[in-house]
N, C-alpha and C positions, 0 to 999 in steps of 0.2 A: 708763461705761455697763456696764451687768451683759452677763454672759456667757449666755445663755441656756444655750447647751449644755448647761454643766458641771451644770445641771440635771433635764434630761432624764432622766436613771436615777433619780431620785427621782422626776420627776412622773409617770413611766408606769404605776407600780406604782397613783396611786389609782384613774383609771377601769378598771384591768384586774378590779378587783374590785369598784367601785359599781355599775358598767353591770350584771355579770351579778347582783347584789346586787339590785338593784330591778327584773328583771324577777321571778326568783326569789321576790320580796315582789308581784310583782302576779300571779303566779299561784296563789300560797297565797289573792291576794283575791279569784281565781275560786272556789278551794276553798270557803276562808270569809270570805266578803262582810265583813270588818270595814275601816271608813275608815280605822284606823291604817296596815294595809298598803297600802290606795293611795296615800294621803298620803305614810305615808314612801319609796315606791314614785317619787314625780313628784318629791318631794327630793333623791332620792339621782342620780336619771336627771338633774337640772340640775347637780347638785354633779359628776356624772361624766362629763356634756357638756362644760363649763367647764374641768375639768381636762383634757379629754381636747384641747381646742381649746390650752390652754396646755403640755399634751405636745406634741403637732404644733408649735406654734411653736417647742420648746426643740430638736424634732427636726428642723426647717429647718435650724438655729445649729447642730446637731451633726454634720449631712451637711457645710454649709460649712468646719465643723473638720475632719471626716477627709476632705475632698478637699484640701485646703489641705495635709497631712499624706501622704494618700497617692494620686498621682494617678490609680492605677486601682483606686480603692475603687467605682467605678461599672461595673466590669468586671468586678467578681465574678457570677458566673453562679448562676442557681439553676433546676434542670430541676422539670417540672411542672406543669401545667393551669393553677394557678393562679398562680405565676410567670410565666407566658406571658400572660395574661390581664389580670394588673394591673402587671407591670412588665416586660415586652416580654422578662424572662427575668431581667431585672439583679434581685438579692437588694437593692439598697437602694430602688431604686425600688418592690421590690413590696411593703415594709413600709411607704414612705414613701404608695404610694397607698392600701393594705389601711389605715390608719391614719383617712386623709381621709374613706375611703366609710364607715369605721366611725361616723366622728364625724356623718355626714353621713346614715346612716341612724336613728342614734340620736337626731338631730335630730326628723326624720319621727315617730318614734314618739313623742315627748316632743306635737308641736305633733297628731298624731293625739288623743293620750290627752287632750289640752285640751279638745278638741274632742268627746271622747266625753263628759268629764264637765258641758262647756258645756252639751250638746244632753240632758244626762240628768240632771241634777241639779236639783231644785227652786230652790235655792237660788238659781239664775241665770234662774229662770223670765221677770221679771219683764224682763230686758234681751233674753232673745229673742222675746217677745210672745206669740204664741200657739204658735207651731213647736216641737214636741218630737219629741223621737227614738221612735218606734211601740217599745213594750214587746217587741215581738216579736222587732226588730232590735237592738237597744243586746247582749243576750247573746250573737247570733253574731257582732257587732261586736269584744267584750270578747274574745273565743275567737281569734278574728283575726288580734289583736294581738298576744294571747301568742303563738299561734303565730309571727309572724313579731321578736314578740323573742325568745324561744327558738333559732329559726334566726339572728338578729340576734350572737345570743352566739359562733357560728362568726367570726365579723368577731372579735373582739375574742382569741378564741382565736389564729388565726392571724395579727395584728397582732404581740403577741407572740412567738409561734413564729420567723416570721422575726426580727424583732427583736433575739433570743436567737442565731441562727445569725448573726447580724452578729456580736454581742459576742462568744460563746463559741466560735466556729467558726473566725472570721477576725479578733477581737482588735480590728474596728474601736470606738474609745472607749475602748479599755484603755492607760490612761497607761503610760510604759518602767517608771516607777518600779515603779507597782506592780507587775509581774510579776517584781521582783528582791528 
């Protein structure tokens, strides 16, 4: 059976940069309306969902590795709002949940964005019948969204940050060998 862990430091790296990657390409497509950037926008948000769900799973197998290794790697402390908030204070807990709520808001936005281009695209006319999104609403709908992928990108910011303060801080995943 594969070790999922030992993958983990390779998978994180692609949704740290698709997720902000495709909101970044969908508000250049509030700037300018061109389909390529929404398209490549809903591609890149599935390609860094997917990733981001098979981070999380490599990052379960990795917690299991350094507790198994060290038994109070869930004891390491981390002061601050948001430490308090999403991991009762423990530094692995709050990357492990700040990770989940990432994936899991970016979820929303993805089945959101579906849902905007369902209700506003001709193209899909024909299978919701007569119901279309009022011309009015579809652009502060679009405004929205950016907005909250934008703020969305804090999530993915500090997924990493903590993340980093495991590895670089407190060594947890850092094999003996390599540090000799």
């Amino acid at each position: 059976m594969t070790d999922l862990a030992q993958y983990h430091p390779l998978l994180v790296h692609a949704p740290l940069m698709l997720l902000p990657t495709a909101i970044l390409l969908r508000v250049l497509h509030l700037i300018w309306p061109k389909a390529g950037f929404r398209l490549t926008a809903i591609v890149l948000l599935v390609a860094g969902i997917g990733l981001g769900i098979l981070s999380e799973e490599s990052g379960e197998a990795a917690e299991h590795v350094a507790e198994a290794r060290s038994a109070n790697v869930e004891d390491i402390q981390a002061t601050g709002t948001i430490p308090e908030m999403f991991g009762e204070g423990s530094l692995l807990e709050t990357h492990a949940s700040l990770a989940e709520t990432t994936v899991i808001v970016f979820m929303l936005l993805l089945i959101s964005e579906a849902m905007l281009l369902f209700l506003s695209q001709p193209l899909f006319a024909r299978w919701r019948g007569s119901f279309s999104l009022p011309s009015g609403l579809h652009k502060p709908l679009e405004i929205g969204w950016v907005v909250v992928g934008v703020a969305a990108i804090a999530l993915v910011v500090l997924t990493g940050h903590y993340g980093g303060k495991l590895v670089y801080e407190h060594g947890i995943g850092v094999s003996l060998s390599a540090m000799q």
